[in-house]
C-alpha positions in Angstrom: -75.9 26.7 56.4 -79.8 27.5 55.6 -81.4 26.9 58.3 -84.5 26.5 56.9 -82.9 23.7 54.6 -85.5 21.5 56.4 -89.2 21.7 56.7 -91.1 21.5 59.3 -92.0 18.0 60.2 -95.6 17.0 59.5 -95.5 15.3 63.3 -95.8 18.6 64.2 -99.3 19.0 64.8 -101.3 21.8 64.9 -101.6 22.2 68.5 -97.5 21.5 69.0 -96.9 24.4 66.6 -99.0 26.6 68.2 -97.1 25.8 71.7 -93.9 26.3 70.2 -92.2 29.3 68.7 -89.2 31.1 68.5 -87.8 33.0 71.7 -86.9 36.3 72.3 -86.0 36.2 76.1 -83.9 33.5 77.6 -83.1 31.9 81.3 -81.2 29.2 82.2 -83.6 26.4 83.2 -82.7 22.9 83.8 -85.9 20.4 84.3 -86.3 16.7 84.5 -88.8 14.5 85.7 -88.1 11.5 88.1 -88.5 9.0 85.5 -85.6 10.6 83.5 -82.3 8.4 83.3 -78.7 10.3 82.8 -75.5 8.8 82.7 -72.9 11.1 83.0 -69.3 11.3 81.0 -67.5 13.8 83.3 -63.1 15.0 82.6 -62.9 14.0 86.6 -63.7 10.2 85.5 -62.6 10.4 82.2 -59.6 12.4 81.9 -58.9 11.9 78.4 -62.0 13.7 77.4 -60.4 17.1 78.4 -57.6 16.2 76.6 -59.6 15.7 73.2 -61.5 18.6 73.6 -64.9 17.1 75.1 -66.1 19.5 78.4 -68.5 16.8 79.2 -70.9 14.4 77.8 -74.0 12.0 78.6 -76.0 8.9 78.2 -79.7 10.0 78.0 -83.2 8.4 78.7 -85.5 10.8 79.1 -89.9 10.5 79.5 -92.6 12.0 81.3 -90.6 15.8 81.4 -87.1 17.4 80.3 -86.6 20.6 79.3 -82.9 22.8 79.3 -82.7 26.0 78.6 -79.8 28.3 78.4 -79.1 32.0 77.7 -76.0 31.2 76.0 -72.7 29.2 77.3 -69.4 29.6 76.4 -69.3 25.8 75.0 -70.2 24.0 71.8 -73.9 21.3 72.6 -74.4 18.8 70.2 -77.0 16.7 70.6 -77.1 12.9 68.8 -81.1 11.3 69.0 -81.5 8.2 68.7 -85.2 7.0 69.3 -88.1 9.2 70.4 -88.3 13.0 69.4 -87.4 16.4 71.4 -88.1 19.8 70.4 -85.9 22.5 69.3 -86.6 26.5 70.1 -83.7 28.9 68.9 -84.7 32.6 68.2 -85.0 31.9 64.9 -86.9 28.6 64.6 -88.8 25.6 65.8 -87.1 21.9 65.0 -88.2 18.6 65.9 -85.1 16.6 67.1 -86.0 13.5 65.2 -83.9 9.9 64.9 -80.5 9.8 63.5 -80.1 13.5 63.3 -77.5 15.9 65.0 -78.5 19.2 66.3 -75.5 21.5 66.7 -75.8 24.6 69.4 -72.2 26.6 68.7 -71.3 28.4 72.2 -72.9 31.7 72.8 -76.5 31.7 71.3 -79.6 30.7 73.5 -81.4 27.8 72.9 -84.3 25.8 74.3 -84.7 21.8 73.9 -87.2 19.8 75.6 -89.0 16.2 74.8 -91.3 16.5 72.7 -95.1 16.4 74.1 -96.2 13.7 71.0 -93.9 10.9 72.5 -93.3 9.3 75.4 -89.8 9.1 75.4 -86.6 10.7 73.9 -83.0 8.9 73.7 -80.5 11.1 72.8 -76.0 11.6 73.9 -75.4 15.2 74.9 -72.1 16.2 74.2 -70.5 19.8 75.3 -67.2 20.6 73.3 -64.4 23.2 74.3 -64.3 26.4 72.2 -61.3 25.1 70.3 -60.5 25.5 66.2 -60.9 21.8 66.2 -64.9 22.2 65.9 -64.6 25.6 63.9 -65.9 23.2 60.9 -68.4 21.3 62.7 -70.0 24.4 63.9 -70.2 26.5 60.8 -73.1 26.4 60.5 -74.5 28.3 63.3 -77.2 26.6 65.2 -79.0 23.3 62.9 -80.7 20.5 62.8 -79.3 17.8 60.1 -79.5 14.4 59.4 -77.0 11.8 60.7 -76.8 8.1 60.0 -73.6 7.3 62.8 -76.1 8.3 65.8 -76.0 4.6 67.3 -72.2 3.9 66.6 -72.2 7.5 68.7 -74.3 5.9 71.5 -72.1 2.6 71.2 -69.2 4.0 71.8 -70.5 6.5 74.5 -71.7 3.5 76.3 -68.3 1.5 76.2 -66.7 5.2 77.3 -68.8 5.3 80.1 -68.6 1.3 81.1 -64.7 2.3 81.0 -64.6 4.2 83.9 -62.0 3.3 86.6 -61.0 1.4 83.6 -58.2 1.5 81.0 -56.9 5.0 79.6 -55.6 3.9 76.6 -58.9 2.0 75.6 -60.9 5.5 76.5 -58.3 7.1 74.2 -59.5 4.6 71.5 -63.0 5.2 71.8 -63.1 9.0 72.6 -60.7 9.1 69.0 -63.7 7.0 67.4 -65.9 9.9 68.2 -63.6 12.4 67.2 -63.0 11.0 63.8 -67.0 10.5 63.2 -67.5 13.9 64.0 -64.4 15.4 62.1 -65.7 13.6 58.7 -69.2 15.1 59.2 -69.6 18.3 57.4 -71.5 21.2 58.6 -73.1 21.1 54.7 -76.4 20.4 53.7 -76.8 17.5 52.4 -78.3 17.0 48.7 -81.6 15.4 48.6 -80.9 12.5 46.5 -77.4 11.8 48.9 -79.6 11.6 51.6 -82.0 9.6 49.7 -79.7 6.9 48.9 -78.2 6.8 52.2 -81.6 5.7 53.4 -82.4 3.1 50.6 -79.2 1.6 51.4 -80.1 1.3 55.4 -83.6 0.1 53.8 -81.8 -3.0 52.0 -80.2 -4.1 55.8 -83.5 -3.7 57.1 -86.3 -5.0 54.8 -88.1 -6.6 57.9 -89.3 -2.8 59.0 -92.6 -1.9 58.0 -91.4 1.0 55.5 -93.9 3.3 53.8 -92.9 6.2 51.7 -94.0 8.6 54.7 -92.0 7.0 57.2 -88.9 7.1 54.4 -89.6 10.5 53.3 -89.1 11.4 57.0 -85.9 9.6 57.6 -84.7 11.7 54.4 -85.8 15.2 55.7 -88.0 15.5 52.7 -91.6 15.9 51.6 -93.4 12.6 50.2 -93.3 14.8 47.1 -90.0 15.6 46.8 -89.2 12.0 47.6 -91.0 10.8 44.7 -89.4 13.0 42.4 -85.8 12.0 43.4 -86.6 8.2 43.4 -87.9 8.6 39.6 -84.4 10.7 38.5 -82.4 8.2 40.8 -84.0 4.9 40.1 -86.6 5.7 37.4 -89.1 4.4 39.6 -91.5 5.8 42.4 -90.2 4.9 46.0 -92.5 2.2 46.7 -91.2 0.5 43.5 -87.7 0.6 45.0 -88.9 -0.9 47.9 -90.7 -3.7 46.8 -87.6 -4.0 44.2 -85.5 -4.3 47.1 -87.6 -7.1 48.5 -88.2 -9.4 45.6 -84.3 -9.4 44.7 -83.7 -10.8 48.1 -86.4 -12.7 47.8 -84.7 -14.7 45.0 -81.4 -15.0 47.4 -83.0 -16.4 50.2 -85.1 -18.9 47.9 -81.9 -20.3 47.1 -81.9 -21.6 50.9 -83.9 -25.0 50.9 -84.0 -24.9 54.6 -85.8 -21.4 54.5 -89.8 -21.9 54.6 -91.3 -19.5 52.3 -93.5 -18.0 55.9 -90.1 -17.5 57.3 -88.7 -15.6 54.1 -92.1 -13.1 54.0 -91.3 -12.3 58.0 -88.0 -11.4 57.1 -88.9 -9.6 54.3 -91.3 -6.9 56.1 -94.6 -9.3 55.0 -96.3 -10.6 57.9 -98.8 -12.3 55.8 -97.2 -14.9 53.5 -99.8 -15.1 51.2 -99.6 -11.6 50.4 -95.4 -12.3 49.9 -96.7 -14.7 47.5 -99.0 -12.6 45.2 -96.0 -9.8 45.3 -93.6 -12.1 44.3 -95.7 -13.5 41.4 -96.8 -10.1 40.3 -93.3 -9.0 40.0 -91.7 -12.7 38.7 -94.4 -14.4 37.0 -94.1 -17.1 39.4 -95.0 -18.3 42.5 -91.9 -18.7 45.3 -92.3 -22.5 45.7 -92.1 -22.2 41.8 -88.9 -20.1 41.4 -87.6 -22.2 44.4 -88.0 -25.8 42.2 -86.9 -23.8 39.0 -83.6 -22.5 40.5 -83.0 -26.3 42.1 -83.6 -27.9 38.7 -81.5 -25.6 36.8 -78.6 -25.7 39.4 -78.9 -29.8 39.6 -78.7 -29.5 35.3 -75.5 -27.0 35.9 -73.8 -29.2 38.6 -74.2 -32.7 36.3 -73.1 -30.9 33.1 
């Protein structure tokens, strides 16, 4: 893989960047700060893990100081975050370890990661994988950053794994196969830009109550605000702020359909706090006001259901 098959986030602020920069010389360091919460997946409470290939994994909540360092272990480190943001040094590059991606560290190569000095907090699993052939495809791609959308069913079914111990071993089996198969259908490939592109939109349309902007979805792709706007218009023939409020007005019209829905209680869920400003979007975009397209749908469904 390229490894430079992502820019440089633009969080990245001047100062961070001139903190931060690839390594030459390594030590194995390990650093956390008191307020730092780890919950541990270990073979001795968990044997099924060994038997899956897993050396060890963990459950992590991590603010106010963390930092690992290692000159180069004979094990696989992947690294699944979730909220928050760490940072990434490799002798090579600089990464910001941002939501729903998956950093992969293949066994023998020195890294550094550490939380990230612009946020206050960093969730994240660890998980440290055998040198077997089973991973030879996950780790192609020498060390990376890339973007993946599974990182809470990862977390869920960590957390169920680790609520499972002294528990049963053929439900661990189940859930340490979930992980297994999750990471066996992810390919160490990068992803095209508009793939990654619609894979957002599509988490956009479950979640229209979110205060999107084209920056905050240009970020979630792994993308410029640029290159975003060109792969909207060839996908969609429209800018990406189009497709969002597209997005909304559509299931604007489906929850209009809901008599018992007040039109305030439709803008909320729609990402408009102000309802007013719902309504001058939605009759921009229809040609009429909710309350209108509301009594128009009733009367034409009362004409339908008497014919």
């Amino acid at each position: 893989m390229d490894k430079g098959m992502f820019k440089e986030s633009q969080n990245l602020c001047k100062s961070v960047m001139q903190l931060f920069s690839p390594k030459s010389e390594w030590s194995d360091k390990v650093y956390l700060s008191d307020k730092c919460k780890e919950r541990f997946l270990t073979n001795t409470d968990i044997p099924e893990l060994g038997e899956s290939g897993y050396f060890m994994a963990g459950l992590a909540d991590l603010e106010a100081g963390y930092e690992i360092e290692r000159e180069g272990i004979g094990i696989h480190t992947l690294l699944v975050t979730l909220e928050g943001s760490g940072v990434l040094i490799t002798p090579e590059f600089v990464k910001e370890l941002k939501p729903y991606s998956l950093t992969v560290l293949p066994a023998g190569l020195p890294y550094r990661f550490e939380l990230h000095p612009d946020f206050s907090h960093w969730k994240m699993v660890w998980i440290l994988l055998e040198k077997l052939p089973k991973w030879d495809d996950l780790i192609s791609g020498g060390q990376a950053v890339m973007p993946f959308e599974s990182s809470e069913q990862v977390w869920s079914l960590m957390n169920l794994l680790h609520l499972e111990i002294n528990g049963r071993p053929a439900y661990r089996r189940l859930l340490i196969s979930e992980v297994s198969r999750i990471l066996a259908r992810f390919e160490a490939k990068p992803y095209s830009s508009a793939i990654r592109v619609q894979t957002t939109f599509n988490d956009i349309e479950a979640q229209l109550h979110h205060d999107w902007t084209v920056k905050s979805i240009a970020e979630r792709c792994f993308i410029s605000q640029e290159q975003l706007n060109r792969v909207c218009k060839s996908l969609y023939g429209m800018p990406p702020r189009s497709k969002l409020i597209q997005l909304r007005m559509d299931k604007a019209t489906d929850l209009l359909r809901y008599e018992d829905w007040a039109i305030a209680l439709i803008a909320q869920r729609l990402g408009y706090n102000d309802p007013y400003n719902f309504t001058h979007r939605f009759r921009k975009y229809f040609g009429c006001s909710p309350r209108e397209y509301r009594k128009r749908f009733r009367e034409s469904d009362a004409k339908t259901s008497a014919s």
